[in-house]
C-alpha angles and dihedrals in degrees: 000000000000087000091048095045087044110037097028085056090042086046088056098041084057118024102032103033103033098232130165104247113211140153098286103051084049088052083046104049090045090046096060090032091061086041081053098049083052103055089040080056090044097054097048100039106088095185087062 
């Protein structure tokens, strides 16, 4: 789930809409990927 949230987001970013990738859009994508993942966590951890 964490490579299709982040790559398919970088693979947009790059290959469909044409957008300059840099450092900051990296920090950016992994940064909601791994809010995504924990809320995916969250969701199906009922101890939590």
């Amino acid at each position: 789930m964490a490579h299709l949230l982040l790559l398919g987001s970088l693979a947009s970013a790059l290959y469909i809409l044409n957008l300059p990738v840099d450092d900051a859009m990296v920090t950016d994508l992994a940064t909601a990927a791994a809010a995504g993942i924990t809320a995916l966590a969250d969701r199906s951890d009922p101890m939590r």
